[in-house]
Backbone atoms as SQL, in Angstrom:
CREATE TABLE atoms (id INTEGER PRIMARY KEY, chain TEXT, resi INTEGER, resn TEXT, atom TEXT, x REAL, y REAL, z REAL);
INSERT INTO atoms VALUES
  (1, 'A', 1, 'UNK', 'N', 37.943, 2.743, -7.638),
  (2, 'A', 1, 'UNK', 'CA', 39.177, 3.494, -7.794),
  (3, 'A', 1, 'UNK', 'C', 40.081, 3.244, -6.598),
  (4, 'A', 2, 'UNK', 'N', 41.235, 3.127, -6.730),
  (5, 'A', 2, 'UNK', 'CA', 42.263, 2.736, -5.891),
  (6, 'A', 2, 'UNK', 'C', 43.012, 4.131, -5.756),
  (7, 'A', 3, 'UNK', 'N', 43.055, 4.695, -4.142),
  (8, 'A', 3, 'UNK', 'CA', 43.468, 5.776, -3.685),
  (9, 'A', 3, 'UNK', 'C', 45.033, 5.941, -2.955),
  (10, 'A', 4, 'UNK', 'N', 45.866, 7.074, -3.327),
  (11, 'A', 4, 'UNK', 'CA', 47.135, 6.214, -3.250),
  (12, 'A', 4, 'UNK', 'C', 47.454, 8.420, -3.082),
  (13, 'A', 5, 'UNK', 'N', 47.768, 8.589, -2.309),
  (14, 'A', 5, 'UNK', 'CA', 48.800, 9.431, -1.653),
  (15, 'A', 5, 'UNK', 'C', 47.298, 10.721, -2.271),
  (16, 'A', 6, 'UNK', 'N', 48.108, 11.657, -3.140),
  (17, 'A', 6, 'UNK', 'CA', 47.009, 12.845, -4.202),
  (18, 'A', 6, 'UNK', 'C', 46.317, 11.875, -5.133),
  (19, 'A', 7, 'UNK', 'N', 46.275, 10.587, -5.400),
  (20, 'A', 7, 'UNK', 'CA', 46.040, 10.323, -6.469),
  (21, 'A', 7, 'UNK', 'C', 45.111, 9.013, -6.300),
  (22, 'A', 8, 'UNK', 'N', 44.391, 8.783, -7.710),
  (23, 'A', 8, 'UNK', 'CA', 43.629, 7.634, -7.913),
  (24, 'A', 8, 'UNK', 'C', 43.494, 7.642, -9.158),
  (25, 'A', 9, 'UNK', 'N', 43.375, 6.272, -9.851),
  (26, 'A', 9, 'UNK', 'CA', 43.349, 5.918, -11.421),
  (27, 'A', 9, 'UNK', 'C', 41.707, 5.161, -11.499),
  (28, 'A', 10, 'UNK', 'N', 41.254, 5.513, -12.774),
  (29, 'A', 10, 'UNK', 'CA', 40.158, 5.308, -13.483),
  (30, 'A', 10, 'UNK', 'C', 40.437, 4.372, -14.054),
  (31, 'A', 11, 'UNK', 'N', 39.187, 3.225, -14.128),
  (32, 'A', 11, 'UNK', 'CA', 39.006, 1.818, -15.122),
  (33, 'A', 11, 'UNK', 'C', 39.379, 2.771, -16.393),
  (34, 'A', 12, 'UNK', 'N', 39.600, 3.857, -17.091),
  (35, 'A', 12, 'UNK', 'CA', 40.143, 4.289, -18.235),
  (36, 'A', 12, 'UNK', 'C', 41.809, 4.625, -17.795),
  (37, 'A', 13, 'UNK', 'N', 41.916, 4.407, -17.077),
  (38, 'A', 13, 'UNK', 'CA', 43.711, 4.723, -17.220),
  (39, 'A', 13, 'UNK', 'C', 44.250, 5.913, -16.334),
  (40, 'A', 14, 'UNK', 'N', 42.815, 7.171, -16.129),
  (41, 'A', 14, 'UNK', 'CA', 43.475, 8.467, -15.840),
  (42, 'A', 14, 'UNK', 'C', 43.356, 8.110, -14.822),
  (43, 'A', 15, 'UNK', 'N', 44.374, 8.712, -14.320),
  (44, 'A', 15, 'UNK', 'CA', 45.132, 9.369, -12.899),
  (45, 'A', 15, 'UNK', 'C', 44.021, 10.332, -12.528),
  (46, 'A', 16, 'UNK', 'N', 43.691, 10.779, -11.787),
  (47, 'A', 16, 'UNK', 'CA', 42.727, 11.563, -10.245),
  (48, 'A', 16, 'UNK', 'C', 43.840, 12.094, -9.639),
  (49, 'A', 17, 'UNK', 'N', 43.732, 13.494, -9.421),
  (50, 'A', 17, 'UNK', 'CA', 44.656, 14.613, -8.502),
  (51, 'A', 17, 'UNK', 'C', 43.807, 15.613, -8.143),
  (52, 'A', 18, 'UNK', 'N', 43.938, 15.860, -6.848),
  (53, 'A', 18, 'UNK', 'CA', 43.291, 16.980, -6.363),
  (54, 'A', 18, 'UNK', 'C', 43.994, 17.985, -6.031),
  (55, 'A', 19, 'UNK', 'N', 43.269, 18.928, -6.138),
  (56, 'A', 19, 'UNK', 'CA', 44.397, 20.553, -6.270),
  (57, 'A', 19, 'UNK', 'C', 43.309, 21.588, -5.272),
  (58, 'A', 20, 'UNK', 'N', 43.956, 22.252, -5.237),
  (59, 'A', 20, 'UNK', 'CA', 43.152, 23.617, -4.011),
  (60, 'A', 20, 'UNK', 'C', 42.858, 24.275, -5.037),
  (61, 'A', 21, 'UNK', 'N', 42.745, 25.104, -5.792),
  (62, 'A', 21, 'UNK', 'CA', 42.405, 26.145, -6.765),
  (63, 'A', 21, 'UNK', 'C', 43.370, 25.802, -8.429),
  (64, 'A', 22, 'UNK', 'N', 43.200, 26.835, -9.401),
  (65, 'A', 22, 'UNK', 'CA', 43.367, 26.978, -10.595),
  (66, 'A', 22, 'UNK', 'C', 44.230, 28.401, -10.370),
  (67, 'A', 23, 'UNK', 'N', 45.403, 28.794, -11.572),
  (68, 'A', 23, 'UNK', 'CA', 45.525, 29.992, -11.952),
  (69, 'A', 23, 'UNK', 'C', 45.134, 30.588, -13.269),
  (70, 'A', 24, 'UNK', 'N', 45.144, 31.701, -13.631),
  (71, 'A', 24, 'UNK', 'CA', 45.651, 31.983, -15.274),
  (72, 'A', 24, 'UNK', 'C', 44.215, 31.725, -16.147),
  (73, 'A', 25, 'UNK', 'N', 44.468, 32.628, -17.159),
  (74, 'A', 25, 'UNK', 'CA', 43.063, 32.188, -17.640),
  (75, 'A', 25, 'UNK', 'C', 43.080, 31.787, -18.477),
  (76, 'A', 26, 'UNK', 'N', 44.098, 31.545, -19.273),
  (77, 'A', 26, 'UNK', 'CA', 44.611, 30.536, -20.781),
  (78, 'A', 26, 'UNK', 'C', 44.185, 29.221, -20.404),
  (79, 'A', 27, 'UNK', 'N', 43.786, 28.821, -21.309),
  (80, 'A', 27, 'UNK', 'CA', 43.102, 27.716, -21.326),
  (81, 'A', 27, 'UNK', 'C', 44.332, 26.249, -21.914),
  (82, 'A', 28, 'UNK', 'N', 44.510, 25.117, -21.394),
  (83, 'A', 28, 'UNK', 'CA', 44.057, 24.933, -20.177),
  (84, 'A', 28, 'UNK', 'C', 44.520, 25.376, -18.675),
  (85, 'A', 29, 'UNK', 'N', 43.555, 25.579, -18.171),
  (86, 'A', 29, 'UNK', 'CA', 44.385, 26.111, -16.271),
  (87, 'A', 29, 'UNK', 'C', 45.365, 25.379, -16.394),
  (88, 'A', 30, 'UNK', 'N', 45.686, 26.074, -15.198),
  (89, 'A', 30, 'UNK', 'CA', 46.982, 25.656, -14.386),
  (90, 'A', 30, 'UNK', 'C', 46.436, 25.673, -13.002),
  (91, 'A', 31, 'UNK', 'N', 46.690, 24.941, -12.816),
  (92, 'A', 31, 'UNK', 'CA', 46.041, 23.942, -11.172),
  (93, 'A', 31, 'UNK', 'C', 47.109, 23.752, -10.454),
  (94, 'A', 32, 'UNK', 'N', 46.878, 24.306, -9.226),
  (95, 'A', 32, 'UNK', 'CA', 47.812, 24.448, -8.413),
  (96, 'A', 32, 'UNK', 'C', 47.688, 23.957, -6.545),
  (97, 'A', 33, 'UNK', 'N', 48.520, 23.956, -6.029),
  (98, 'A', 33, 'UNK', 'CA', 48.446, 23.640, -4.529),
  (99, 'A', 33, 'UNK', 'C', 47.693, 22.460, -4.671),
  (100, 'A', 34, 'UNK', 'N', 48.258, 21.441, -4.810),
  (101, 'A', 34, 'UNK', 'CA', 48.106, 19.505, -4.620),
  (102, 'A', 34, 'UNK', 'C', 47.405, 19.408, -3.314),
  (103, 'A', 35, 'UNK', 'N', 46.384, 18.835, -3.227),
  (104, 'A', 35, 'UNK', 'CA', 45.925, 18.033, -2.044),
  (105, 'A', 35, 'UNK', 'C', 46.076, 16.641, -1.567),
  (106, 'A', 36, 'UNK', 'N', 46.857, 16.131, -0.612),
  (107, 'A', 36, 'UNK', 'CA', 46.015, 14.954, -0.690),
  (108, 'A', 36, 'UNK', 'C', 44.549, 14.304, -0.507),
  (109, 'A', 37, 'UNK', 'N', 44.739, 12.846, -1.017),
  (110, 'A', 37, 'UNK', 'CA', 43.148, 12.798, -1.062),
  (111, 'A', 37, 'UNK', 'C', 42.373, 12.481, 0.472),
  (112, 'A', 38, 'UNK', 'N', 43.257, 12.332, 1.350),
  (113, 'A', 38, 'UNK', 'CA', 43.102, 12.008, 2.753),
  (114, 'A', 38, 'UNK', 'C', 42.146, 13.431, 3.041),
  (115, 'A', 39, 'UNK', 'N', 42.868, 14.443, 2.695),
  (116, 'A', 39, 'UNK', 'CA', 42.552, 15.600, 3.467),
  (117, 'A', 39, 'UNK', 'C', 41.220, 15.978, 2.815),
  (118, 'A', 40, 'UNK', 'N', 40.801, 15.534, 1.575),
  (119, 'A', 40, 'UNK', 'CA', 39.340, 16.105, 1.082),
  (120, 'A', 40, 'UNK', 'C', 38.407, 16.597, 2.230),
  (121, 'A', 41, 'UNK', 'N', 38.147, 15.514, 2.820),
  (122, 'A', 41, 'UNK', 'CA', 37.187, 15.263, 4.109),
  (123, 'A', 41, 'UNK', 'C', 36.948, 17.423, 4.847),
  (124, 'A', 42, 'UNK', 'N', 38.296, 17.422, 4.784),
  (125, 'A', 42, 'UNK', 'CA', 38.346, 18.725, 5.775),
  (126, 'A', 42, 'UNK', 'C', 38.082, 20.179, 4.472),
  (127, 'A', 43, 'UNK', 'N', 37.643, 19.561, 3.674),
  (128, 'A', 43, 'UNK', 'CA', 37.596, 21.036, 2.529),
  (129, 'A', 43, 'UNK', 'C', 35.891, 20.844, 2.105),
  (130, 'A', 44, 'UNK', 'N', 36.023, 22.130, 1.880),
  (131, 'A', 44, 'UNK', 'CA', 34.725, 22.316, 1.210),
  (132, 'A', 44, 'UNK', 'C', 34.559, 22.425, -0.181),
  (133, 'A', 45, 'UNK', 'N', 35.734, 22.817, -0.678),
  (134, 'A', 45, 'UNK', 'CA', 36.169, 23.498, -2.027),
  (135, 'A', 45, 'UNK', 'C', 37.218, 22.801, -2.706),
  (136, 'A', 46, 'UNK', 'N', 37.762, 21.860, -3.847),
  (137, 'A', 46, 'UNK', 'CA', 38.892, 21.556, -4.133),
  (138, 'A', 46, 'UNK', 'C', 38.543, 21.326, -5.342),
  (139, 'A', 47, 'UNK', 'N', 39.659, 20.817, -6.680),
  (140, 'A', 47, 'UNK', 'CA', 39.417, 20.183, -7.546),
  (141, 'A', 47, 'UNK', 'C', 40.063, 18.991, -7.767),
  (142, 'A', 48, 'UNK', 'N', 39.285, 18.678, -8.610),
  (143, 'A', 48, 'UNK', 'CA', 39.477, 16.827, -8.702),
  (144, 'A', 48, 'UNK', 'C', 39.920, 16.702, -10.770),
  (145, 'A', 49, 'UNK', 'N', 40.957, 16.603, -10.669),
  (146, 'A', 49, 'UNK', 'CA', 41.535, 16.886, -11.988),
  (147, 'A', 49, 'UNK', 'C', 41.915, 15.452, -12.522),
  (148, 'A', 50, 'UNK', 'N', 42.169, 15.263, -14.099),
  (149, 'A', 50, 'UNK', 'CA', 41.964, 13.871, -14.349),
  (150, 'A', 50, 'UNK', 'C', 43.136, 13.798, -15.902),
  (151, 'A', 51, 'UNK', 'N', 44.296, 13.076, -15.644),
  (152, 'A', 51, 'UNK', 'CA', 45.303, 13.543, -16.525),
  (153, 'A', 51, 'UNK', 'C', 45.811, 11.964, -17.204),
  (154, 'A', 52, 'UNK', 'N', 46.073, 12.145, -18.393),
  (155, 'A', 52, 'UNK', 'CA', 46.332, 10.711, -18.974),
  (156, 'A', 52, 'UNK', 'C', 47.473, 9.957, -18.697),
  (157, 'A', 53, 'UNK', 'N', 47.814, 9.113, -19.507),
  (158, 'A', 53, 'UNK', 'CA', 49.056, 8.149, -18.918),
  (159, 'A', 53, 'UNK', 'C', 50.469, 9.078, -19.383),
  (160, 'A', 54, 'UNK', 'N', 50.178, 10.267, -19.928),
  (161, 'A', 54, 'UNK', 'CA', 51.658, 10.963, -20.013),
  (162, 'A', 54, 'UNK', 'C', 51.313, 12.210, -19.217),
  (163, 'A', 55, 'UNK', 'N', 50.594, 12.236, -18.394),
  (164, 'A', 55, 'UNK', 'CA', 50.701, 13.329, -17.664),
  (165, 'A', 55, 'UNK', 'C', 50.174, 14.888, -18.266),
  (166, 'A', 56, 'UNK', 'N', 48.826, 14.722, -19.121),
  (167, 'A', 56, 'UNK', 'CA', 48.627, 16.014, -20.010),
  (168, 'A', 56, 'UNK', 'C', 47.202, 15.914, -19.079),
  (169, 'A', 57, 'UNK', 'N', 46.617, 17.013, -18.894),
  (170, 'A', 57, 'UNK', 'CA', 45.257, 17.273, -17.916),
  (171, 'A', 57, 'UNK', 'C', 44.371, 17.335, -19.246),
  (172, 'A', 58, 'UNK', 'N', 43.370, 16.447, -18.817),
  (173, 'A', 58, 'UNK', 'CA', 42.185, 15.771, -19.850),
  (174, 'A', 58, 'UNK', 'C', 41.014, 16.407, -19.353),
  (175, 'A', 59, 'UNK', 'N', 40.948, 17.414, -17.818),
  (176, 'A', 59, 'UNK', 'CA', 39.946, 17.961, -17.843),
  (177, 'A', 59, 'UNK', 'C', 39.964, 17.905, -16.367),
  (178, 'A', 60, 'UNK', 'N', 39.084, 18.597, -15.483),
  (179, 'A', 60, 'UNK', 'CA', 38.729, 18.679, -14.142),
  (180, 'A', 60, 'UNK', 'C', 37.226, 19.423, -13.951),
  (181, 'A', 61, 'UNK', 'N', 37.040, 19.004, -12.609),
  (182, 'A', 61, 'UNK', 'CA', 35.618, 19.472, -12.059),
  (183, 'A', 61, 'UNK', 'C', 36.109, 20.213, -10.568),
  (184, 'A', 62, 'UNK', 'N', 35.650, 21.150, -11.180),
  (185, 'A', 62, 'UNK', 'CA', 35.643, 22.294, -9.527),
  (186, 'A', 62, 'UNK', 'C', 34.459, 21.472, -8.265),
  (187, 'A', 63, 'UNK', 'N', 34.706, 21.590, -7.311),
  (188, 'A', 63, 'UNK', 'CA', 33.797, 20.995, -5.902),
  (189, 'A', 63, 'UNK', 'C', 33.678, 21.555, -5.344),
  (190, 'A', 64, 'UNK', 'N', 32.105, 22.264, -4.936),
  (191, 'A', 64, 'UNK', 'CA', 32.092, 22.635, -4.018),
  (192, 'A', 64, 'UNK', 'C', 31.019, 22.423, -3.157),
  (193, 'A', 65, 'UNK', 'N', 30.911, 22.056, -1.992),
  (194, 'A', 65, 'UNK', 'CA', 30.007, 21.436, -0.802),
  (195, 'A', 65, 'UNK', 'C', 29.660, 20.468, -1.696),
  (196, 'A', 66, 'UNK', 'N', 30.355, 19.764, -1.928),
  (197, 'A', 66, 'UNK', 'CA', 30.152, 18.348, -2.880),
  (198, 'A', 66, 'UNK', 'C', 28.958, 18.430, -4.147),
  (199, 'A', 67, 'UNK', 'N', 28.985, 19.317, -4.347),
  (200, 'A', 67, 'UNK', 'CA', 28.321, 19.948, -6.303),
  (201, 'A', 67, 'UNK', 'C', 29.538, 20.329, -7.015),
  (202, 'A', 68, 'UNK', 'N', 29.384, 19.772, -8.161),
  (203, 'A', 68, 'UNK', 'CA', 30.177, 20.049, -9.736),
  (204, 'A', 68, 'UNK', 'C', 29.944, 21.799, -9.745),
  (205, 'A', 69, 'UNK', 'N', 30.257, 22.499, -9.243),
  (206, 'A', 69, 'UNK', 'CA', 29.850, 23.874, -10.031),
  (207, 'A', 69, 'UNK', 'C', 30.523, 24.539, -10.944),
  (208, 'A', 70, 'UNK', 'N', 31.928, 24.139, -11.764),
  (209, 'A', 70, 'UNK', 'CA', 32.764, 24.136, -12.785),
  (210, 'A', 70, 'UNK', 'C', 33.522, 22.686, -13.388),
  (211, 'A', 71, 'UNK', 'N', 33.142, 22.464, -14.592),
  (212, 'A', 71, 'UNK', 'CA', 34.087, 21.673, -15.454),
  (213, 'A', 71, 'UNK', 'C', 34.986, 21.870, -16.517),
  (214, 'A', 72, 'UNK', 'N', 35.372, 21.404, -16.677),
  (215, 'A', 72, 'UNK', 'CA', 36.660, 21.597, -18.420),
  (216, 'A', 72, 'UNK', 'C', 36.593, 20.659, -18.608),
  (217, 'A', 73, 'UNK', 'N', 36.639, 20.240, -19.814),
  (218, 'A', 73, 'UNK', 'CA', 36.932, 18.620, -20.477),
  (219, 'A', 73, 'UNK', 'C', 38.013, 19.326, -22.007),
  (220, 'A', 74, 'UNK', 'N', 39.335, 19.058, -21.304),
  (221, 'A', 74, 'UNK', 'CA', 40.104, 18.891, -22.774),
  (222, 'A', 74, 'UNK', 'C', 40.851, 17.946, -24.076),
  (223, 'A', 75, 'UNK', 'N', 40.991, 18.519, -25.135),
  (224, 'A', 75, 'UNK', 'CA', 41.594, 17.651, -26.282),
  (225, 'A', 75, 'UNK', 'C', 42.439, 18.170, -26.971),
  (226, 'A', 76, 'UNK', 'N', 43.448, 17.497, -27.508),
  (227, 'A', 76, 'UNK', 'CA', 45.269, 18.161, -27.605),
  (228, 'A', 76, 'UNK', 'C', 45.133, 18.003, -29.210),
  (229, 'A', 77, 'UNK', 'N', 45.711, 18.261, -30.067),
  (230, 'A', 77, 'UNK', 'CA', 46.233, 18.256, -31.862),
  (231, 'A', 77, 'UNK', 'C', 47.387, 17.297, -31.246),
  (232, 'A', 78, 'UNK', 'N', 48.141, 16.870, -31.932),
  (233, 'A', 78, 'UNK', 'CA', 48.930, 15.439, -32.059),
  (234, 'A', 78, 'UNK', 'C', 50.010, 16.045, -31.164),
  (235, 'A', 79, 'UNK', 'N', 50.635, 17.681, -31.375),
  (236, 'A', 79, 'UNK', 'CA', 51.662, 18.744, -31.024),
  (237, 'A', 79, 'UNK', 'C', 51.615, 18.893, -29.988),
  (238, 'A', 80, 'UNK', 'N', 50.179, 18.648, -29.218),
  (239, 'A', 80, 'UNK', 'CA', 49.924, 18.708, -27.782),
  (240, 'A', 80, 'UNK', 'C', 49.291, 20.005, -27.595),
  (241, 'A', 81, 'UNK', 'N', 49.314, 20.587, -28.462),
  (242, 'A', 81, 'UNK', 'CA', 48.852, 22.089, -28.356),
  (243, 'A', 81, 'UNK', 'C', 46.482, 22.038, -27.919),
  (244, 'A', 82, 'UNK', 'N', 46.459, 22.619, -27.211),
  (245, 'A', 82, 'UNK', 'CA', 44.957, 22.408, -27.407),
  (246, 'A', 82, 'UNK', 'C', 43.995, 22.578, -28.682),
  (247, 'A', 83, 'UNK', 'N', 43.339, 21.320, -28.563),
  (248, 'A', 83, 'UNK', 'CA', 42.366, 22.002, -29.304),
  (249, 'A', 83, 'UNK', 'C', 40.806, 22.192, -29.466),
  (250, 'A', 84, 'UNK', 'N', 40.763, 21.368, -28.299),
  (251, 'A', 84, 'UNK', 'CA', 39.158, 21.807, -28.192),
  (252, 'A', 84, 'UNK', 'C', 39.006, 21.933, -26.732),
  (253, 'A', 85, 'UNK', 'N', 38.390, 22.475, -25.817),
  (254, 'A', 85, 'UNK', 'CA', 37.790, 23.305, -24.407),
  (255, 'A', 85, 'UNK', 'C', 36.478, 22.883, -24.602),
  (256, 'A', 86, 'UNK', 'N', 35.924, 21.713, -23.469),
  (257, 'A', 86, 'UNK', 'CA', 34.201, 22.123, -23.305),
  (258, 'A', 86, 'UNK', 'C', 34.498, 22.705, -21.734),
  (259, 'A', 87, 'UNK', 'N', 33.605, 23.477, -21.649),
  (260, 'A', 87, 'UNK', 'CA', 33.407, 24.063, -20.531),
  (261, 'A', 87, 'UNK', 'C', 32.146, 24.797, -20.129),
  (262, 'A', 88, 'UNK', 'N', 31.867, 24.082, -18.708),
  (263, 'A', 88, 'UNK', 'CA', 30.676, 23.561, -18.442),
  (264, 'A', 88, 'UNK', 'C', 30.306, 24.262, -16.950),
  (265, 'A', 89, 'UNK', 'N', 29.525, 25.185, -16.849),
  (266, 'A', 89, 'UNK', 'CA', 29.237, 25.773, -15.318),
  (267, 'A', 89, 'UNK', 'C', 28.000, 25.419, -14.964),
  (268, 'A', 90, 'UNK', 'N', 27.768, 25.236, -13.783),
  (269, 'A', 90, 'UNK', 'CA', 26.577, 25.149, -13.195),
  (270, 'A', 90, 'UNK', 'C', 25.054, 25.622, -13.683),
  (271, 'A', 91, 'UNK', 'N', 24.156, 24.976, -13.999),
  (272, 'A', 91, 'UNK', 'CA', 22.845, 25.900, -14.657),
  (273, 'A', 91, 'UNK', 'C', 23.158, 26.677, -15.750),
  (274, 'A', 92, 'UNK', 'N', 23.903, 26.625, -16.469),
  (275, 'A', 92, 'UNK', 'CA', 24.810, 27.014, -18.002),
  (276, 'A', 92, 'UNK', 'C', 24.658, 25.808, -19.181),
  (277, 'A', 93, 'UNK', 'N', 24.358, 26.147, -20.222),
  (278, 'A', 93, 'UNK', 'CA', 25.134, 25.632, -21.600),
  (279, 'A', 93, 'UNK', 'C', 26.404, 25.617, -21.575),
  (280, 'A', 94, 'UNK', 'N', 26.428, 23.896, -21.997),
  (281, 'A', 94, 'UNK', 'CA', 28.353, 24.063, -22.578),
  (282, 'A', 94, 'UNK', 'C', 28.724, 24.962, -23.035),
  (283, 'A', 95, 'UNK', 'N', 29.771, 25.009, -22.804),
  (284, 'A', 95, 'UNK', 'CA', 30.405, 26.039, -24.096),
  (285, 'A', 95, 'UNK', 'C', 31.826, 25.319, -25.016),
  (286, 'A', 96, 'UNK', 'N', 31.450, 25.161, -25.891),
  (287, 'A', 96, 'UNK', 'CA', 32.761, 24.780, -26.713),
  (288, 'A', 96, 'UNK', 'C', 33.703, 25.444, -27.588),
  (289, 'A', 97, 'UNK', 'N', 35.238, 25.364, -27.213),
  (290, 'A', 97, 'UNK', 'CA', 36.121, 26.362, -28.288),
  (291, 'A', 97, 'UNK', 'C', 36.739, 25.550, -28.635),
  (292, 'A', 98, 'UNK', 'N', 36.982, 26.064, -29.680),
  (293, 'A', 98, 'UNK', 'CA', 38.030, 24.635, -30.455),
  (294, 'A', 98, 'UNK', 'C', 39.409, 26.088, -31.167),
  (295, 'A', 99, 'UNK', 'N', 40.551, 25.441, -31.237),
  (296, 'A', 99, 'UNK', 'CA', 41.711, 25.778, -31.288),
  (297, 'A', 99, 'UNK', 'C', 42.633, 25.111, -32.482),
  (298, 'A', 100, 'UNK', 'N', 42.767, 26.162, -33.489),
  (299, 'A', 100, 'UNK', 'CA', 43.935, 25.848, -34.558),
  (300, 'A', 100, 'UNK', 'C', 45.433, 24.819, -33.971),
  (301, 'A', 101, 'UNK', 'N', 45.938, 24.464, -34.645),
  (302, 'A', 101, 'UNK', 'CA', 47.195, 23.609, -34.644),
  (303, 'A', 101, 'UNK', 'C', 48.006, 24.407, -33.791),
  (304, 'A', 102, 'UNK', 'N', 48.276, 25.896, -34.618),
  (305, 'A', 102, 'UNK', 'CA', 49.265, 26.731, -33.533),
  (306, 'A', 102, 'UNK', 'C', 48.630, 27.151, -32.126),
  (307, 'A', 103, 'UNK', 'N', 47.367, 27.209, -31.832),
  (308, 'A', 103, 'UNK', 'CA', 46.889, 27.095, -31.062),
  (309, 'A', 103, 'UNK', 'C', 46.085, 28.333, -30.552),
  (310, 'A', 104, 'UNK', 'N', 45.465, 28.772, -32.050),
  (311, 'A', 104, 'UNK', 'CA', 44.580, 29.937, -31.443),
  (312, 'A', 104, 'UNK', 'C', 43.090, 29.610, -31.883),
  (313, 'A', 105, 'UNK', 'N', 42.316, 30.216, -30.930),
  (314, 'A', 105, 'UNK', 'CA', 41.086, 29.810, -31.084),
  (315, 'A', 105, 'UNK', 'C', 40.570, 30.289, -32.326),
  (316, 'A', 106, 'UNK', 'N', 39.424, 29.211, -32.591),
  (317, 'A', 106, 'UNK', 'CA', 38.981, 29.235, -34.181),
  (318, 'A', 106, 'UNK', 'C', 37.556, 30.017, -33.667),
  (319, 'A', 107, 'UNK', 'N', 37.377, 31.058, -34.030),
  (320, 'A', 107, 'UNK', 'CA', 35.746, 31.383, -34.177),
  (321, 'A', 107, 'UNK', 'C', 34.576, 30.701, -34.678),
  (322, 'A', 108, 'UNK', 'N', 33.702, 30.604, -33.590),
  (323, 'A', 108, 'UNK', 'CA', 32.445, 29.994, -34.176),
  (324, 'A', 108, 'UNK', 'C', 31.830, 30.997, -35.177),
  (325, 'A', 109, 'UNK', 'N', 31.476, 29.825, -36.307),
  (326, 'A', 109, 'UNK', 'CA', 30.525, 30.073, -37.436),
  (327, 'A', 109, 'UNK', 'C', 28.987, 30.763, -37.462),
  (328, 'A', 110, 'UNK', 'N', 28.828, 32.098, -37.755),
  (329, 'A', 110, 'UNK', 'CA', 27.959, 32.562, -37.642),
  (330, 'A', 110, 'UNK', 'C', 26.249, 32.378, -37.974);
């Protein structure tokens, strides 16, 4: 990966951004306070977020003391609207929600 100011791109295309924390609990976050990637070194805690060639967040991994201890992996309906959330914590089962067109979550099948 080739490292370039906040950012680095994946043999798949995505862009790499690191952020200090998340807000909001609608899914997907909102990731906030940009790091550069210089400064990782001096944190203990950041995320490492991973967004496609138009700029839509495809998912991130929380860091901390260099362990994954939160992930998201997302997927958009054509509208851009979400529609599926895996989300993945430490010593946890995935969890997967998946999301109608307008964009409300569909209940799992009993």
């Amino acid at each position: 990966m080739d490292v370039t100011g906040t950012t680095m791109e994946s043999e798949a295309g995505e862009e790499c951004r690191f952020f200090a924390s998340y807000s909001g609990v609608k899914l997907p976050l909102k990731l906030v306070n940009a790091i550069e990637a210089e400064a990782l070194s001096n944190r203990n805690t950041f995320i490492r977020a991973y967004f496609d060639r138009v700029g839509t967040l495809k998912g991130f991994d929380k860091i901390v003391y260099g362990e994954v201890e939160l992930a998201h992996r997302y997927d958009y309906h054509a509208s851009g609207r979400l529609s599926r959330a895996q989300i993945i914590m430490l010593d946890e089962d995935p969890v997967i929600l998946r999301f109608d067109p307008s964009g409300v979550q569909i209940p799992d099948a009993p």
